[in-house]
C-alpha positions as CSV (number, residue, x, y, z in Angstrom):
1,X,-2.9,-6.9,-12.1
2,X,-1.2,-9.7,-14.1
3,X,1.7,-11.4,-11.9
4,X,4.2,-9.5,-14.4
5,X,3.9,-6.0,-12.6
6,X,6.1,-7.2,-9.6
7,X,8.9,-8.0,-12.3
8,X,8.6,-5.4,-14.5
9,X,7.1,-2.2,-12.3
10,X,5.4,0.4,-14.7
11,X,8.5,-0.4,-17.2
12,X,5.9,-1.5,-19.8
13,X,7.0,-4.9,-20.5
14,X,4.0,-6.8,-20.1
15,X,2.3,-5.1,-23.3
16,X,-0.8,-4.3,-21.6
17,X,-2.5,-0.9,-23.1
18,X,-1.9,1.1,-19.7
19,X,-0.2,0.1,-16.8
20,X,-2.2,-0.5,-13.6
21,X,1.0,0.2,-11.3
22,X,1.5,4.1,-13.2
23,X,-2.5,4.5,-12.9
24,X,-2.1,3.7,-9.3
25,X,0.8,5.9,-8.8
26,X,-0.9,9.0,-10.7
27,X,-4.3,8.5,-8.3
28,X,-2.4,8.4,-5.3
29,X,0.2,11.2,-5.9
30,X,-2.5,14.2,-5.5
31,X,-2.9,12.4,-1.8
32,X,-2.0,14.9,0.8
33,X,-1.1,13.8,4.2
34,X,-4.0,13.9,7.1
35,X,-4.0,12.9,10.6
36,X,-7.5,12.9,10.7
37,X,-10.6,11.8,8.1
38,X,-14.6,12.7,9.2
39,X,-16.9,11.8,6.1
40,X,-18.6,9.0,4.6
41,X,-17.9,4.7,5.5
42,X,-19.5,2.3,3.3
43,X,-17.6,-0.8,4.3
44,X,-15.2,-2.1,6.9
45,X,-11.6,-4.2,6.3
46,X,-11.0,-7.0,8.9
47,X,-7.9,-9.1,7.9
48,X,-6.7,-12.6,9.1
49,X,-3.5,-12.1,10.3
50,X,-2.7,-13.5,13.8
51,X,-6.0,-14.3,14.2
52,X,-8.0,-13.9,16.9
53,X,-6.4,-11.0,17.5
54,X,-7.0,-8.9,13.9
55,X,-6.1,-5.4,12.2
56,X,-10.0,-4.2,11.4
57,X,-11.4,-0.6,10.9
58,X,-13.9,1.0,8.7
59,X,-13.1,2.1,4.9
60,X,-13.5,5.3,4.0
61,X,-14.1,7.2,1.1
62,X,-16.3,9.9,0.0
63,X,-17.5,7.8,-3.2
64,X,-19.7,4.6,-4.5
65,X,-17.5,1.6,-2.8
66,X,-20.4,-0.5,-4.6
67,X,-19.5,-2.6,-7.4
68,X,-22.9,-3.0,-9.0
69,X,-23.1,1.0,-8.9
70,X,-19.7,0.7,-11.2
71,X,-21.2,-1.2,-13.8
72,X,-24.0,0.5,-13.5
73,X,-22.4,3.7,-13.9
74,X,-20.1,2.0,-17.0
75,X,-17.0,3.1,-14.9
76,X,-13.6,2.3,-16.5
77,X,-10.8,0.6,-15.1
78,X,-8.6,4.0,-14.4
79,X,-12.4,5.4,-13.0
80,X,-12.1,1.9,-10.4
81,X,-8.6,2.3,-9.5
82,X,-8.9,5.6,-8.5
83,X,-11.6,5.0,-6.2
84,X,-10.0,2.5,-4.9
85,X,-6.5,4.5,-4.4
86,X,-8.4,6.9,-2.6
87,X,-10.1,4.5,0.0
88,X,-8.5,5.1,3.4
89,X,-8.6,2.1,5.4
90,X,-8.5,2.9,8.6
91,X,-6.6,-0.1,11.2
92,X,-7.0,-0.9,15.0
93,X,-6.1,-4.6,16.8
94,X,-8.9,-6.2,17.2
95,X,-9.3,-9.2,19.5
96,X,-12.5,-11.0,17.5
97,X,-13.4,-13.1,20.9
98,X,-13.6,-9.6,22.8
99,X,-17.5,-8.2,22.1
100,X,-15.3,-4.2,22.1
101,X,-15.5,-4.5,18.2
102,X,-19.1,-2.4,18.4
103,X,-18.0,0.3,16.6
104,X,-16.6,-1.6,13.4
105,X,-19.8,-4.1,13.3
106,X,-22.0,-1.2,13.5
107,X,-20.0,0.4,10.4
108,X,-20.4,-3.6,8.7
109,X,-23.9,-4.3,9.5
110,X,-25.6,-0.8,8.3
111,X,-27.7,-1.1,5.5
112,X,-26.2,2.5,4.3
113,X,-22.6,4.2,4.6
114,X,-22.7,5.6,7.9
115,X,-20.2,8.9,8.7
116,X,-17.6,8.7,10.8
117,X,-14.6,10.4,12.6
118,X,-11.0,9.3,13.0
119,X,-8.1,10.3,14.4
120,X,-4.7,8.9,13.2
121,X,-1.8,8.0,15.7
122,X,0.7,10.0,12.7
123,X,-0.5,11.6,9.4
124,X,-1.5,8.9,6.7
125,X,0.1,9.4,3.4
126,X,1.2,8.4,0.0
127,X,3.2,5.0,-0.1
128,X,3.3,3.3,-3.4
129,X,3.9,-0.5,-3.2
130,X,5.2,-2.7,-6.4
131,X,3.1,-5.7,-6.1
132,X,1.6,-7.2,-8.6
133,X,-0.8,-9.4,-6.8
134,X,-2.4,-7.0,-5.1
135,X,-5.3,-4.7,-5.4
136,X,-5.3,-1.1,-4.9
137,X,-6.3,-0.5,-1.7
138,X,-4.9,3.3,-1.1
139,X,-3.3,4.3,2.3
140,X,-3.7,2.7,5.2
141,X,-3.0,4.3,9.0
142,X,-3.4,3.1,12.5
143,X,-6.5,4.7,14.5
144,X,-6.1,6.8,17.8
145,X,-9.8,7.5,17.9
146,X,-13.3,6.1,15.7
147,X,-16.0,7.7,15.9
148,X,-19.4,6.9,14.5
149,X,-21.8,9.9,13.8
150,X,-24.4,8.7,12.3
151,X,-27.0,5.6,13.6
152,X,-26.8,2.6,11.5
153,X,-29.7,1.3,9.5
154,X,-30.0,-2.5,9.9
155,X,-32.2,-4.3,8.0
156,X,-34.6,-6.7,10.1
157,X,-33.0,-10.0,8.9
158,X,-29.5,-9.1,9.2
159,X,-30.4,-7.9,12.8
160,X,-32.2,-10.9,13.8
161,X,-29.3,-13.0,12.8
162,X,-27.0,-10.4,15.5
């Protein structure tokens, strides 16, 4: 999103065909609130902030989080916003030094999305930020409880470098 959509938020001033903050805003509205997600986790989120001591937790959504699938596939942008708005990313502190982050590496290092169950400390739901800088991430909630159903698939270099 061009630096303009913090300024002019969905107003239409920066002459773009559609605006990426009112495609955003129409994805996300359909969002109901859950306290609770079991289904598919391609990828993980681990952030910087107050490193060592991190907000990390699998992403979860129930479609392609692959970008080569979305060229592939000759997705447009509203198609990769939407995906994107519905990712829940689910967040716990992690301490990075502490080897308790077995669950989230297991999620990172699998060769294919693994399933998962999570519980939410309140019900996650819609909250539309103005920031033109940003990505669309979609909601975001703090984790009670992960659970990992499946077993991860590791590839034999990626395990050998574990």
């Amino acid at each position: 999103m061009p630096s303009k959509c913090a300024v002019c938020k969905g107003k239409g001033m920066c002459g773009l065909p559609a605006c990426p903050i009112t495609r955003r805003f129409h994805a996300l509205r359909e969002t109901k609130p859950i306290s609770e997600y079991m289904g598919a986790s391609p990828s993980v989120f681990v952030g910087s902030f107050g490193y060592p001591k991190v907000v990390g937790g699998p992403l979860m959504i129930n479609d392609s989080d692959n970008p080569l699938d979305w060229v592939r596939n000759k997705f447009s942008i509203d198609d990769i916003v939407s995906i994107r708005s519905r990712t829940i990313r689910g967040g716990k502190e992690l301490d990075v030094k502490v080897p308790d982050v077995g669950k989230v590496q297991e999620i990172a290092l699998s060769s294919k999305p693994l399933d998962v169950e999570v519980a939410f400390t309140k019900p996650i739901q819609f909250d539309l930020s103005f920031d033109g800088d940003v990505t669309p991430t979609g909601l975001s909630g703090e984790m009670k409880r992960l659970d990992v159903i499946d077993h991860a698939k590791v590839s034999r270099i990626v395990d050998a470098c574990t």
